[in-house]
Backbone as ProteinMPNN parsed JSONL, in Angstrom:
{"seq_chain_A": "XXXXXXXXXXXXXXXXXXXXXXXXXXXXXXXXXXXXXXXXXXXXXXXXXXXXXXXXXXXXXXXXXXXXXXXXXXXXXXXXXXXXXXXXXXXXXXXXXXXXXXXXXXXXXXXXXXXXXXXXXXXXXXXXXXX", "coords_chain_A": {"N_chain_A": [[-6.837, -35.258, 21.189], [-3.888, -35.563, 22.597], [-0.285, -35.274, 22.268], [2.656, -36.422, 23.647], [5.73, -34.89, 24.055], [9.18, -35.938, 23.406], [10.874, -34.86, 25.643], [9.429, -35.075, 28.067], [8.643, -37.387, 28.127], [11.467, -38.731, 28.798], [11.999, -37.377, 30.562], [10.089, -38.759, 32.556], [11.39, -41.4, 32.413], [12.942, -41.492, 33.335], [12.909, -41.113, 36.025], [12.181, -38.315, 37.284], [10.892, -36.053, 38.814], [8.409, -33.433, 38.035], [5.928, -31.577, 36.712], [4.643, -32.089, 34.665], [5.745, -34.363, 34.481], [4.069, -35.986, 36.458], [1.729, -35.012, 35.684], [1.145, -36.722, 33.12], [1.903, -39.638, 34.33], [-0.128, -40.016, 36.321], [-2.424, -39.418, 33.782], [-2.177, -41.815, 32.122], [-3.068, -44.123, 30.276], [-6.158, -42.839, 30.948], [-6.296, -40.927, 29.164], [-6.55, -39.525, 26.128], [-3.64, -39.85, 24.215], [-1.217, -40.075, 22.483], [1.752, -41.049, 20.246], [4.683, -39.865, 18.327], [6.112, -41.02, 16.054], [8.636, -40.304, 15.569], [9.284, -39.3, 17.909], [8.923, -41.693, 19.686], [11.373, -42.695, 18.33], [13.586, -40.82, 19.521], [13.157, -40.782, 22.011], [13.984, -43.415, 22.617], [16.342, -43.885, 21.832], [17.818, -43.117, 23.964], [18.346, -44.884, 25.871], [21.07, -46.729, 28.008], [20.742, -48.976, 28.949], [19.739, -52.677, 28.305], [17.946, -53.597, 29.652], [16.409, -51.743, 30.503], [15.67, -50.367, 27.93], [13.85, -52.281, 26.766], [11.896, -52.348, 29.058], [10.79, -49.826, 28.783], [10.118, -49.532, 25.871], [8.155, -51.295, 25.803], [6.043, -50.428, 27.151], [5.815, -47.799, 25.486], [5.269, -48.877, 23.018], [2.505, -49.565, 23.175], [1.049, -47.463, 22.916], [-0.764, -45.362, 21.107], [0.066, -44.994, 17.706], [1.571, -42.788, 15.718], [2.578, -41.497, 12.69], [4.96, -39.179, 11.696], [6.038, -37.832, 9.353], [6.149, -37.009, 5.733], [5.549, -35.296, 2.598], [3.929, -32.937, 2.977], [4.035, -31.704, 5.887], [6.724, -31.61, 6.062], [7.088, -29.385, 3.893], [5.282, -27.583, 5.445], [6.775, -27.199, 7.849], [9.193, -25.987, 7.691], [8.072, -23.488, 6.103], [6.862, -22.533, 8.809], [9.568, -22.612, 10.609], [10.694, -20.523, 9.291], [9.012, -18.764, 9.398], [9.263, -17.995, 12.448], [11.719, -17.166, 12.148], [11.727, -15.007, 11.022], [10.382, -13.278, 12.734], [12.447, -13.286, 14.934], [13.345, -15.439, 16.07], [14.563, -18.35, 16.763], [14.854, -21.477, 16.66], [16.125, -23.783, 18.45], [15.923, -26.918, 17.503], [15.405, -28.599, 15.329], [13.787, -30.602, 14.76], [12.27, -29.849, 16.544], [10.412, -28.172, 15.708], [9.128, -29.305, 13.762], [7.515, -30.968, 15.478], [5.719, -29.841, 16.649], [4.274, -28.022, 14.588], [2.868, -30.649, 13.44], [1.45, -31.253, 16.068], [-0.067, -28.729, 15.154], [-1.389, -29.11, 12.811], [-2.882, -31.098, 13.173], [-4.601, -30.757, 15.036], [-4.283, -31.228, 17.69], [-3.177, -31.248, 21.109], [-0.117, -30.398, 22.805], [2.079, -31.675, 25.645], [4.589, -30.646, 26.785], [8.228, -29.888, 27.987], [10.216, -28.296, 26.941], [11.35, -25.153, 26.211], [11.618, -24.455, 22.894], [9.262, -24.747, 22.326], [7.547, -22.839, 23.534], [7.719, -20.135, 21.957], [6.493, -21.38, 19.992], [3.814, -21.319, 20.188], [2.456, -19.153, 20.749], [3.065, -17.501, 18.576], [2.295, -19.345, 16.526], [-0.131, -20.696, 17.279], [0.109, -23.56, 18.444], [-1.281, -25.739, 20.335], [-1.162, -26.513, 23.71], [-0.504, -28.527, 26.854], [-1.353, -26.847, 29.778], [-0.177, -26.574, 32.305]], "CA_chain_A": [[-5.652, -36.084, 21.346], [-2.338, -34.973, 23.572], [0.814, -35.453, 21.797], [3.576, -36.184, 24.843], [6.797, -34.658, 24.103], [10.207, -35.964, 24.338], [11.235, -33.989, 27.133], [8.428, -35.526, 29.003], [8.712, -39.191, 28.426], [12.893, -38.244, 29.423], [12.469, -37.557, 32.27], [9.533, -39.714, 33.162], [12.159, -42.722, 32.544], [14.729, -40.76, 34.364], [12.032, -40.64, 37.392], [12.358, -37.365, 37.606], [9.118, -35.576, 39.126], [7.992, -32.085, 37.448], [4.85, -30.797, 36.386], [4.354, -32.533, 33.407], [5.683, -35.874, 34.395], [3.316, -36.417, 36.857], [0.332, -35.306, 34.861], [1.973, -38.186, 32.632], [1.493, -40.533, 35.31], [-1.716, -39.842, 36.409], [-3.379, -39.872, 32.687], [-1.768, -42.742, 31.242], [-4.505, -45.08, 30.564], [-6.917, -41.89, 31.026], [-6.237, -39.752, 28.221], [-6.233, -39.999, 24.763], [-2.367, -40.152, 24.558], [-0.561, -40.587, 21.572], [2.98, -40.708, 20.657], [5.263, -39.843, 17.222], [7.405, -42.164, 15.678], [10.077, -39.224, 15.462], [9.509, -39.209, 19.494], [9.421, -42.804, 19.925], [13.141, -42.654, 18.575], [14.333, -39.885, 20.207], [13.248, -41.598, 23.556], [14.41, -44.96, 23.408], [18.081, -43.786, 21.627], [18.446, -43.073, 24.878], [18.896, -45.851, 26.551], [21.83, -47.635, 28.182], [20.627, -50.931, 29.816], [19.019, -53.313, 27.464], [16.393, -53.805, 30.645], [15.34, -50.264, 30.562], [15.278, -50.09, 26.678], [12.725, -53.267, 27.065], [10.251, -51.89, 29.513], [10.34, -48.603, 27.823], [9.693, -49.817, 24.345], [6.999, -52.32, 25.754], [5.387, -49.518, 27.15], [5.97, -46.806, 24.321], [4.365, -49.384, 21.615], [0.756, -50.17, 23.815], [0.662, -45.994, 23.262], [-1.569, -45.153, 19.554], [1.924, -44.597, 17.729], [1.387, -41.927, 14.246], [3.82, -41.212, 11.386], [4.968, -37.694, 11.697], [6.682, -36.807, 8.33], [5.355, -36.322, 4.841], [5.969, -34.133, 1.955], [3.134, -31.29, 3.135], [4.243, -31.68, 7.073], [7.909, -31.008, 5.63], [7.124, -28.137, 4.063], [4.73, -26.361, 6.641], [7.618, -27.107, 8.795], [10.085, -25.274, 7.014], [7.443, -22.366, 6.644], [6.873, -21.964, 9.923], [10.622, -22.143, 11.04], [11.114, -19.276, 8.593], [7.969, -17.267, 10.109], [9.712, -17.327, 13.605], [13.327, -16.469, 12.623], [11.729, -13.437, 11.081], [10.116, -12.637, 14.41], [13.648, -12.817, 16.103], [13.212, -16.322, 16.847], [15.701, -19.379, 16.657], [14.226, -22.855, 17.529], [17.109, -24.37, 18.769], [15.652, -28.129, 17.229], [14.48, -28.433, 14.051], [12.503, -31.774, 14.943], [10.344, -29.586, 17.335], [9.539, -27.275, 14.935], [8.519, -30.874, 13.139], [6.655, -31.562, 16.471], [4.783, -28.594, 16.677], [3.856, -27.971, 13.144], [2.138, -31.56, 13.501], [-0.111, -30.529, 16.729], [-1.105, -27.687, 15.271], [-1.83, -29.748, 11.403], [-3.545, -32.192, 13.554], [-5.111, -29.986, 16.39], [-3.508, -31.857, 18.688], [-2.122, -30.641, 22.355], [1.394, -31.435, 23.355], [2.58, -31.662, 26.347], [6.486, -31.003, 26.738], [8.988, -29.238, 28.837], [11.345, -28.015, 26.395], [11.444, -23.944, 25.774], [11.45, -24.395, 21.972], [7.748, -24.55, 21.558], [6.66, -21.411, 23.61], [6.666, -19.188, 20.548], [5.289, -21.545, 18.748], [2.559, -21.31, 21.139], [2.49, -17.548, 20.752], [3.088, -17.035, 17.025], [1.62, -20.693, 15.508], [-1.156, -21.339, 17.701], [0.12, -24.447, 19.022], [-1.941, -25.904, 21.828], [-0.427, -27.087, 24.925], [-1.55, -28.99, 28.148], [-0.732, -25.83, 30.581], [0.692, -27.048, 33.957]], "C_chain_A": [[-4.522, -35.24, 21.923], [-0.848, -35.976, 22.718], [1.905, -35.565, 23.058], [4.84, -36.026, 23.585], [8.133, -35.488, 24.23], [11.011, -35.801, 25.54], [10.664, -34.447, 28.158], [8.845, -36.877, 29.623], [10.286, -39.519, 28.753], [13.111, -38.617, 30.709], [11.265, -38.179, 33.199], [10.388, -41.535, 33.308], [13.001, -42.328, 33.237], [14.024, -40.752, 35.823], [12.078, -39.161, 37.93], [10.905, -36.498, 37.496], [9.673, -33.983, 38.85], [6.319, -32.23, 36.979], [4.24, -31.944, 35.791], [4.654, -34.263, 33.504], [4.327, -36.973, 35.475], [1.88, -36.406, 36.743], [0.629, -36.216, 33.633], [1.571, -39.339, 33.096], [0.254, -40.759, 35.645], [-2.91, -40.023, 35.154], [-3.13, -40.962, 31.958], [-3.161, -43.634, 31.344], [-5.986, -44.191, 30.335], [-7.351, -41.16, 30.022], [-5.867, -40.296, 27.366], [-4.991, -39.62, 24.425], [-1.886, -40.907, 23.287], [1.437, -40.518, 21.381], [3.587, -40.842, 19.103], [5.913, -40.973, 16.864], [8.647, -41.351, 15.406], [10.315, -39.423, 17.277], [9.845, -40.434, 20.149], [11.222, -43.175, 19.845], [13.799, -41.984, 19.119], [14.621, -40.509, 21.937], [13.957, -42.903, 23.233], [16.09, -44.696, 22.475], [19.002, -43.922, 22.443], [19.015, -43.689, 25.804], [19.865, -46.669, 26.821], [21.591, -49.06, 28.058], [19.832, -51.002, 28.405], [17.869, -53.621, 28.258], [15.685, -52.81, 30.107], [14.898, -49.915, 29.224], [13.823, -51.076, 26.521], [11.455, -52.734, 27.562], [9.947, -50.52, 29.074], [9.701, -48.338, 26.477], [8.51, -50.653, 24.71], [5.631, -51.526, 26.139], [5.007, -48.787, 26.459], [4.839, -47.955, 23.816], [2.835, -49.882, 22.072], [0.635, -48.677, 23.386], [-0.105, -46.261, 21.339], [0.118, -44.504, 18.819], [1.195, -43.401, 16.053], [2.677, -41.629, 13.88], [4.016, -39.73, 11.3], [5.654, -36.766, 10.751], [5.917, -36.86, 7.109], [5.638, -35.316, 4.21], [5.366, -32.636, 2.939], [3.763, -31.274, 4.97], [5.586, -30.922, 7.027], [7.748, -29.54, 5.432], [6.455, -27.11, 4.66], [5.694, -26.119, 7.858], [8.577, -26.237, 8.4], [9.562, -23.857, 6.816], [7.211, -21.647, 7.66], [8.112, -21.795, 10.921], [11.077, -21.02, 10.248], [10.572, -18.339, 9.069], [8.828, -17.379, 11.378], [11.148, -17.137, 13.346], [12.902, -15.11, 11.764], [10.945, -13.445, 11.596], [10.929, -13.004, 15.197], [13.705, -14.466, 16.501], [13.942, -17.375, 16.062], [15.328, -20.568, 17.261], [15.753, -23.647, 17.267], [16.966, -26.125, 17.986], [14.985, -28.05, 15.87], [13.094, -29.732, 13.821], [11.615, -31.131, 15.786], [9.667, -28.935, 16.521], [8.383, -28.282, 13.92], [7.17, -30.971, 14.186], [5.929, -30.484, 16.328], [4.242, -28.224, 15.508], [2.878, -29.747, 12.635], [1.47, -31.94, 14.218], [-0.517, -29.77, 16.031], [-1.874, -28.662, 13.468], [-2.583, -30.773, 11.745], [-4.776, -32.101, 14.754], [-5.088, -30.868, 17.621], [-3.099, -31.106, 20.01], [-1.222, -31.223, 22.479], [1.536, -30.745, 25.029], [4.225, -31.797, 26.386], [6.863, -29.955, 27.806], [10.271, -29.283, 28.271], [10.61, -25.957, 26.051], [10.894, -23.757, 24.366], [9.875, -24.153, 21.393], [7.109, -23.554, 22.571], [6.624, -20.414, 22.553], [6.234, -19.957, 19.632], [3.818, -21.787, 19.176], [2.004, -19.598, 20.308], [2.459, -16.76, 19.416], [2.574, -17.633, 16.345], [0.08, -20.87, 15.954], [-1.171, -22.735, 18.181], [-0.639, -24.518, 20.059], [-1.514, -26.707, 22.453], [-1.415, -27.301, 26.176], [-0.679, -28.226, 29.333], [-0.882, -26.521, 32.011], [0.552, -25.86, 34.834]], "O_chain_A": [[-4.422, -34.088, 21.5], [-0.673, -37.194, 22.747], [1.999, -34.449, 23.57], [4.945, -36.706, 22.564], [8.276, -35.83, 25.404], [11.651, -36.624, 26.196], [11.23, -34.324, 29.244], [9.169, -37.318, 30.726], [10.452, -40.712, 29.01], [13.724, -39.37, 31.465], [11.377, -38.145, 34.424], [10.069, -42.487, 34.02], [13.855, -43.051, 33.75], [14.704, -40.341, 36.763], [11.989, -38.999, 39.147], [10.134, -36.33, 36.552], [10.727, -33.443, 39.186], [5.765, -33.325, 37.065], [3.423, -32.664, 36.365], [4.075, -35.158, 32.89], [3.895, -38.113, 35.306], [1.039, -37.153, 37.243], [-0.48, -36.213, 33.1], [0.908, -40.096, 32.386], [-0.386, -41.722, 35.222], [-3.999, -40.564, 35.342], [-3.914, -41.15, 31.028], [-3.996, -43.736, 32.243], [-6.88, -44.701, 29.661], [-8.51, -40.764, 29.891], [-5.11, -41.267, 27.362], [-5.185, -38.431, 24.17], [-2.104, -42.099, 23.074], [2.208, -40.046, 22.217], [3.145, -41.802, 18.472], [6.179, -41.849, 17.686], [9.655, -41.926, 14.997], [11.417, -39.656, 17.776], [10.749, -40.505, 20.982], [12.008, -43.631, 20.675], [14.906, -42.464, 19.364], [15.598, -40.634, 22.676], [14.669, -43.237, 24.181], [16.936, -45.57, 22.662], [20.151, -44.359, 22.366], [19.959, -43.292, 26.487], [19.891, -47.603, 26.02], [22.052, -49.957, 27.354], [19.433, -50.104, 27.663], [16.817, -53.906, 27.685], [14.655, -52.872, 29.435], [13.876, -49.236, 29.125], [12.781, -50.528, 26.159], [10.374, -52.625, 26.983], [8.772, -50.155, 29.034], [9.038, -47.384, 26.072], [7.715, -50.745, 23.774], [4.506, -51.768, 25.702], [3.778, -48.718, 26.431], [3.671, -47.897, 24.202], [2.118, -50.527, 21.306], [-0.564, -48.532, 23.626], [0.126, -47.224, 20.608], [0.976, -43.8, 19.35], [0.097, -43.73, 15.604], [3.667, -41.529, 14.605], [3.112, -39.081, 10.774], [5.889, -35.568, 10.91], [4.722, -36.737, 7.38], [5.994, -34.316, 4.834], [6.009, -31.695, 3.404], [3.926, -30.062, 5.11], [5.766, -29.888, 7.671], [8.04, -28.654, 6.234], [6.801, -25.934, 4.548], [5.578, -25.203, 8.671], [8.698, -25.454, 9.343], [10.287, -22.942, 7.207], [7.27, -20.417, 7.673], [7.984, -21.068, 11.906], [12.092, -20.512, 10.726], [11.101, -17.246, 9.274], [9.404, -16.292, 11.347], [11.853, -16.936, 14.334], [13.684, -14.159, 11.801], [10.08, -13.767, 10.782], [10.503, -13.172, 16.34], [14.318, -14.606, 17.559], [13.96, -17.33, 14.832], [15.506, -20.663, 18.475], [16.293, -23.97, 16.208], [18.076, -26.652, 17.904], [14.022, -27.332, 15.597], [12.06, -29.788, 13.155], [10.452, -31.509, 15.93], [8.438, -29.002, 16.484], [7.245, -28.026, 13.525], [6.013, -31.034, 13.771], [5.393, -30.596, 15.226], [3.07, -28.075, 15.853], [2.334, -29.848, 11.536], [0.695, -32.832, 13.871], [-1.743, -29.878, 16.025], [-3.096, -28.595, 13.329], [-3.043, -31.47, 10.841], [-5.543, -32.956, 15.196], [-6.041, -31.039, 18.382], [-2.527, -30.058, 19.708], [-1.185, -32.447, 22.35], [1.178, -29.636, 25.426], [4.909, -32.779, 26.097], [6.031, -29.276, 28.407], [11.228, -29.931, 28.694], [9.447, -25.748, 25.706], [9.877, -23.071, 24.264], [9.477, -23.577, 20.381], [5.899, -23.451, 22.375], [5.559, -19.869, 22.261], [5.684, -19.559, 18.605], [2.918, -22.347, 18.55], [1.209, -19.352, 19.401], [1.951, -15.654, 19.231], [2.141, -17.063, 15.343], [-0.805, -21.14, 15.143], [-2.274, -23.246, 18.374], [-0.784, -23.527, 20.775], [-1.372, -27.815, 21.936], [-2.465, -26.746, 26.499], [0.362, -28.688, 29.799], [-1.939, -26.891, 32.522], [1.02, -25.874, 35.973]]}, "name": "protein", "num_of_chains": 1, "seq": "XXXXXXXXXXXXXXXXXXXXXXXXXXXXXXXXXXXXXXXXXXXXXXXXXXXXXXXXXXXXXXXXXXXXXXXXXXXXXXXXXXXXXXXXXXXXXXXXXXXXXXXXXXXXXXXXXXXXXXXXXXXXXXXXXXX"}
């Protein structure tokens, strides 16, 4: 299963072509393709128009949707933002450290294009869909 990112599904509504949005494009339908319910809100907060909130949400909810919190998710999350600020490291988000701590509890890949989860690539074992 591939976890898409926030960052992804962003700037795939923003039309904005990168790496990641257009392997987006190309697997929808293709790939086993899931999506958070922490991510689901993050994306559609975003929205101005009440159009674009529409075909975004009509889209989003055809995706396999999963529940991404939980006592034990909580606190492996909280563990593992403690293991990288002692290895020097500062995750700017505390919901990715959420996101990432629920690929790797799920062996999941994500796909994103946010910074925050390269050390947790590097120190967690997160697995990512490399571009």
């Amino acid at each position: 299963m591939i976890l898409i990112d926030s960052s992804v599904w962003i700037d795939y509504f923003n039309g904005i072509h990168t790496p990641q949005t257009d392997w987006l494009d190309s697997s929808l339908g293709d790939m086993p393709i899931i999506i958070g319910d922490l991510i689901l809100t993050e994306v559609l907060q975003g929205f101005q128009s009440d159009k674009d909130f529409k075909i975004a949400k009509d889209l989003l909810l055809n995706i396999p949707l999963m529940s991404m919190g939980g006592r034990a998710l909580s606190l492996k999350s909280a563990m593992n933002y403690r293991y990288l600020r002692k290895n020097g490291i500062t995750v700017r988000k505390t919901i990715d450290v959420i996101i990432g701590t629920f690929c790797i509890q799920n062996l999941f890949s994500l796909l994103h294009c946010d910074r925050d989860f390269d050390p947790m690539v590097k120190y967690l074992g997160l697995e990512i869909i490399d571009i």
